[in-house]
SERO-4910 file (N, C-alpha, C, O; in steps of 0.05 Angstrom, whole numbers):
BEGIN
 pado doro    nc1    nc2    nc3   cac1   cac2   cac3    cc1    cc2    cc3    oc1    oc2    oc3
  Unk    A   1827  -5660    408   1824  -5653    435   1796  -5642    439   1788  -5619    435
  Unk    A   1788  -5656    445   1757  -5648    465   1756  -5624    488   1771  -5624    508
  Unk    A   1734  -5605    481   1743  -5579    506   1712  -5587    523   1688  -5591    516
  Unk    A   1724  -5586    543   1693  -5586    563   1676  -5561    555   1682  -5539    545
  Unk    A   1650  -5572    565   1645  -5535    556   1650  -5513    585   1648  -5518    609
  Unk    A   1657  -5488    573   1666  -5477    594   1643  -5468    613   1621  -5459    610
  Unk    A   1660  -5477    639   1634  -5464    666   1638  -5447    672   1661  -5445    682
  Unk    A   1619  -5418    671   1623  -5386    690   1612  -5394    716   1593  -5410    718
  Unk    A   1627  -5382    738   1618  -5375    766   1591  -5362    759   1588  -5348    739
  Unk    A   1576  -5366    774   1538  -5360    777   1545  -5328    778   1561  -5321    795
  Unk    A   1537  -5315    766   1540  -5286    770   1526  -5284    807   1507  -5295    816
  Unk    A   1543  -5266    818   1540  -5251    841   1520  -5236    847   1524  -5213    839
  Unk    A   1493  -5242    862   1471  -5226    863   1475  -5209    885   1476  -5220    906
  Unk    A   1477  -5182    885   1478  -5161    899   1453  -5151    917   1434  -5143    903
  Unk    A   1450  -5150    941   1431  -5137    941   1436  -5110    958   1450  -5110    979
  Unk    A   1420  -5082    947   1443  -5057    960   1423  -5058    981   1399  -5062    975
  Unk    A   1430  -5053   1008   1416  -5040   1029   1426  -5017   1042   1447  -5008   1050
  Unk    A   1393  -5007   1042   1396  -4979   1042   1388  -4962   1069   1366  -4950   1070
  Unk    A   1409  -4961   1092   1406  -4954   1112   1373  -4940   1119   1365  -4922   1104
  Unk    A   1357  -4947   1141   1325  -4930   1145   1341  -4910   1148   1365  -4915   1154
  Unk    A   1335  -4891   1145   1332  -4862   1149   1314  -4842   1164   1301  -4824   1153
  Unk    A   1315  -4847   1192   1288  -4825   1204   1284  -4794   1192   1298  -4773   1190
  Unk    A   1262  -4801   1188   1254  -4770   1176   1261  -4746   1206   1259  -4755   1229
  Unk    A   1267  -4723   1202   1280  -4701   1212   1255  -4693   1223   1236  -4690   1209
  Unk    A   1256  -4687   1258   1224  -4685   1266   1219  -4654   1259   1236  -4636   1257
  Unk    A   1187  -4651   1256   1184  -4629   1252   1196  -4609   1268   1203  -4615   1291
  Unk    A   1199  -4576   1255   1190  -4555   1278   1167  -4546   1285   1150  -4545   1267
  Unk    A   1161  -4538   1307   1140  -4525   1324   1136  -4488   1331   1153  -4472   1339
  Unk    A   1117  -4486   1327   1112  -4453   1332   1097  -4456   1363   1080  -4472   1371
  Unk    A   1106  -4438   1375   1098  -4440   1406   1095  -4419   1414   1113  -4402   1412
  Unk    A   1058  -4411   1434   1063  -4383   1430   1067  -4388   1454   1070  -4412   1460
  Unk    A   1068  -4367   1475   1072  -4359   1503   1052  -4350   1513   1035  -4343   1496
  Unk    A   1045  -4346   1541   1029  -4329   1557   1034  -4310   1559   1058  -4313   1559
  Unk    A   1029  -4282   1563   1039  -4262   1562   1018  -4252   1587    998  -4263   1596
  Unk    A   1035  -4222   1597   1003  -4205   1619    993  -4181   1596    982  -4162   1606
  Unk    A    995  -4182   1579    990  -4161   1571    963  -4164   1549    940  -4155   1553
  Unk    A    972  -4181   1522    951  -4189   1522    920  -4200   1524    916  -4220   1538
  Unk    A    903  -4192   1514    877  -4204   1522    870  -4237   1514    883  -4246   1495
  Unk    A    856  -4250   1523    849  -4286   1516    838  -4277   1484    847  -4289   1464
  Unk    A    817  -4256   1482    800  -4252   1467    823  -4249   1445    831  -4265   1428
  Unk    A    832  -4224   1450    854  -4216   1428    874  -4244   1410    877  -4247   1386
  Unk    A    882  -4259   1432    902  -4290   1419    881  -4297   1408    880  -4289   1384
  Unk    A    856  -4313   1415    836  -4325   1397    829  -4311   1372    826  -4324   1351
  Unk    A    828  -4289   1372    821  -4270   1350    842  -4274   1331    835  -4279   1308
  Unk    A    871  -4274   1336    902  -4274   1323    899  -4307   1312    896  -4312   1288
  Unk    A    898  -4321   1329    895  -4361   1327    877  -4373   1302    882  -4392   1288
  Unk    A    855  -4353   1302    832  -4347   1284    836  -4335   1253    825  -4346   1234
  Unk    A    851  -4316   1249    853  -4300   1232    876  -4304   1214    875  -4299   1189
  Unk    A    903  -4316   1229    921  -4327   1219    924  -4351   1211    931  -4359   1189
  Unk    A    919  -4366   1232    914  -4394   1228    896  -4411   1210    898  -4432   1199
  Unk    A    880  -4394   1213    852  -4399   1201    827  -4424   1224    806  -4436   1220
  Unk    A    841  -4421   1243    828  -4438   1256    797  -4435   1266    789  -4412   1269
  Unk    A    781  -4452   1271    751  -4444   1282    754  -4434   1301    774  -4435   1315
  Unk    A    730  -4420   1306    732  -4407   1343    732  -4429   1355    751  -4427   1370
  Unk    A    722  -4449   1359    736  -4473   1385    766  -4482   1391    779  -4486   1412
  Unk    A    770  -4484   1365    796  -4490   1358    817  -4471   1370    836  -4477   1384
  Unk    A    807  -4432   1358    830  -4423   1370    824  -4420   1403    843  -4416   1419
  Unk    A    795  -4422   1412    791  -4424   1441    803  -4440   1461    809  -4435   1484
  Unk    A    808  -4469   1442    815  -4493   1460    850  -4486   1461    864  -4492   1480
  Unk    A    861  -4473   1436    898  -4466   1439    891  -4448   1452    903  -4452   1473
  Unk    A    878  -4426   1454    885  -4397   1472    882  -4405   1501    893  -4392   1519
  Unk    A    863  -4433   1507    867  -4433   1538    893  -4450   1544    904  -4447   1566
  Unk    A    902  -4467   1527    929  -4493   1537    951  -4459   1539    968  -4457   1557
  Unk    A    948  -4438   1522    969  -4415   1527    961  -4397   1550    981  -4383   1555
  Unk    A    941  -4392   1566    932  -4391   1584    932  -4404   1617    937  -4394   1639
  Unk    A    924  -4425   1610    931  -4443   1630    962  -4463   1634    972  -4473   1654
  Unk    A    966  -4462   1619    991  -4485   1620   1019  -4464   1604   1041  -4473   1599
  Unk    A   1010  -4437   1601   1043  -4422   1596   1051  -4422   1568   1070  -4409   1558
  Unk    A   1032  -4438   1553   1051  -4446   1520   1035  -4461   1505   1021  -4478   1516
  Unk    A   1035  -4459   1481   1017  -4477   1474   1035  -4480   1441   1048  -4462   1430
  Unk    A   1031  -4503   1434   1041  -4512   1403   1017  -4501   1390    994  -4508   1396
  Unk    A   1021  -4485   1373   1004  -4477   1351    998  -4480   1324    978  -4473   1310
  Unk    A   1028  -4496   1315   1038  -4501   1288   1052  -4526   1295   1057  -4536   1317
  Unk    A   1056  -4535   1266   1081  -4552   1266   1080  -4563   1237   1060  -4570   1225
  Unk    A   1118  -4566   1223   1117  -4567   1195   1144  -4557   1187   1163  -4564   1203
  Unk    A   1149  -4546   1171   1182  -4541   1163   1194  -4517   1186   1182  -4500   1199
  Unk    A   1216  -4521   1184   1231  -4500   1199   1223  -4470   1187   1219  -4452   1203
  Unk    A   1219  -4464   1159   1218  -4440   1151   1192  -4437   1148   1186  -4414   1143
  Unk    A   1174  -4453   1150   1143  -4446   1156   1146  -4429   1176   1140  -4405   1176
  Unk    A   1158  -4448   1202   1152  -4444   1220   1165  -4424   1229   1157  -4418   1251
  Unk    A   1183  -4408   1220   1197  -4381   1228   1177  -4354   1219   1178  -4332   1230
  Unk    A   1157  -4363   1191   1151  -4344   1186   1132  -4343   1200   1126  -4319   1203
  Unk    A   1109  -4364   1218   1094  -4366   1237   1097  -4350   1258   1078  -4335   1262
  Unk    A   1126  -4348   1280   1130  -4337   1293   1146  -4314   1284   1164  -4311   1301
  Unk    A   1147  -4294   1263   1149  -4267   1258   1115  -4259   1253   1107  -4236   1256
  Unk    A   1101  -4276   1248   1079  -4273   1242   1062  -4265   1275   1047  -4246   1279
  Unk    A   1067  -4276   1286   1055  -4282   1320   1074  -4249   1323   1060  -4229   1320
  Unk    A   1103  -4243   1328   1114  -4217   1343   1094  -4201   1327   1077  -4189   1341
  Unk    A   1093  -4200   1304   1071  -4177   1286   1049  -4178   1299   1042  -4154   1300
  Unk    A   1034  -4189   1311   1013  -4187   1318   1016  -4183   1345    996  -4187   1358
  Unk    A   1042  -4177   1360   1044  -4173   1391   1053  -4198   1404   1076  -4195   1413
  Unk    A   1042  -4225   1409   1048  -4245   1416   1069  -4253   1417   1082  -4255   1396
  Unk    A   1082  -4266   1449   1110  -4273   1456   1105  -4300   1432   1082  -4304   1427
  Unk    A   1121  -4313   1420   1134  -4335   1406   1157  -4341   1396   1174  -4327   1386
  Unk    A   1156  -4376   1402   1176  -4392   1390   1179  -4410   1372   1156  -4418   1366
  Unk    A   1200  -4425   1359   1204  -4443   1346   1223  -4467   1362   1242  -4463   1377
  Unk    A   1209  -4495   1355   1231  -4503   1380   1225  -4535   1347   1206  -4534   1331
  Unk    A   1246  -4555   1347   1247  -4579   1336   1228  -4601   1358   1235  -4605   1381
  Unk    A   1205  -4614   1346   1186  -4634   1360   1218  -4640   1368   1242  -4639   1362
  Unk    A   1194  -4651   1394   1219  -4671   1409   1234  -4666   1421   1244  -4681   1438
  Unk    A   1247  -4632   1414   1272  -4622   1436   1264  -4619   1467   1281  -4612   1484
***
């Protein structure tokens, strides 16, 4: 008796797909306008903490000036909390809000 030779089914090529995943938008540190404060004083704070140049903290201290609020940060949620304990320490109204909300 003669055996054919035996045939396997083609092995099964899998391929896994792997749902995109949007990355989780940053949080944001946001300071406020305040009356109490001086312009000089935020730029000085914008400057010192941030590390930002004097234009730099000039050009955020006026968007918080003129327009009520300004984004100052942005990056992890717990950066950004210690940002805004960092801003009440130094006097300055601030918040944390998620880009995008």
């Amino acid at each position: 008796m003669t055996h054919a030779p035996e045939q396997r089914p083609a092995p099964e090529t899998t391929h896994s797909t792997r749902l995109l995943e949007k990355p989780a938008p940053p949080w944001q540190t946001i300071v406020w306008d305040d009356p109490v404060n001086l312009m000089s004083y935020v730029r000085f704070v914008f400057q010192r903490h941030f590390g930002f140049s004097q234009d730099q903290a000039e050009e955020l201290m006026l968007r918080v000036h003129n327009n009520g609020h300004a984004v100052v940060a942005e990056g992890t949620r717990e950066a950004m909390e210690m940002h805004v304990e960092a801003m009440h320490d130094y006097g300055l109204w601030s918040t944390l809000r998620q880009a995008g909300a």
